[in-house]
C-alpha positions in Angstrom: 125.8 116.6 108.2 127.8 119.0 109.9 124.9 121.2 110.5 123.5 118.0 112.8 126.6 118.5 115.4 125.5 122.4 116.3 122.0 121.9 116.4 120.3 122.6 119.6 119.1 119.4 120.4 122.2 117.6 119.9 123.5 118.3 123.4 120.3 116.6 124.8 120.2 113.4 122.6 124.4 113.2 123.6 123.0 113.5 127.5 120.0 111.3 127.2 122.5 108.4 125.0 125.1 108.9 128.3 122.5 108.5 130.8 121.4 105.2 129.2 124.9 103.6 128.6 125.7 104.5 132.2 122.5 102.7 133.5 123.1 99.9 131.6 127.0 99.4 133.3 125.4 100.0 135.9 122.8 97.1 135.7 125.3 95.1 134.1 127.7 94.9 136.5 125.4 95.1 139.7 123.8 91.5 137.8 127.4 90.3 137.8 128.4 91.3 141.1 125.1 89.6 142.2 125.9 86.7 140.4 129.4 86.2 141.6 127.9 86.3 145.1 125.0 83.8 144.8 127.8 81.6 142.9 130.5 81.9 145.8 127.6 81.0 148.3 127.0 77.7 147.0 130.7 76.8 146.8 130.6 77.5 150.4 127.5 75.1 151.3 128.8 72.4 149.0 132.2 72.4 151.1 131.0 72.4 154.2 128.8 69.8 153.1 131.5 67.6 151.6 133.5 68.4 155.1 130.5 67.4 157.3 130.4 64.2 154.8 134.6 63.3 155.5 133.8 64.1 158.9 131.0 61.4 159.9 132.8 59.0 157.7 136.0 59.0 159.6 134.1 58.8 162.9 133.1 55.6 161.7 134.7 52.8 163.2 135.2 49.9 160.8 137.7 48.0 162.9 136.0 44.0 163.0 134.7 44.5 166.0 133.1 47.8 165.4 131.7 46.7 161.8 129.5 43.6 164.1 128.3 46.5 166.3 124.6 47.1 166.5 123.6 50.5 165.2 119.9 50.3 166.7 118.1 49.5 163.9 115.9 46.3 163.9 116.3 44.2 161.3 114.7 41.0 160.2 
């Protein structure tokens, strides 16, 4: 068994098993860093969505003259 830690190969099977763990972090956290950002986007969009939304409802004016108000739609 010992015999298996001098062998000459041994330092090329450590190298190769490095190379792969570090491209696998690497994937790994690239995928998260992606995901993070895709995520944070749509928290973005959905708030300026809901503050578009509070903002056309509070230009409404729903005093009782303003609710009798014609909006320019015909209706039967």
């Amino acid at each position: 068994m010992i015999s298996l830690l001098f062998h000459p190969w041994t330092k090329y099977v450590v190298l190769m098993m490095l190379a792969i763990g570090l491209t696998t972090y690497g994937i790994h956290s690239l995928k998260q860093e992606a995901v993070k950002e895709v995520e944070h986007k749509a928290t973005v969009d959905a708030l300026r969505r809901v503050e578009n939304a509070v903002r056309s409802g509070d230009a409404v004016d729903v005093s009782p003259d303003g609710l009798r108000k014609s909006d320019g739609h015909r209706r039967d």
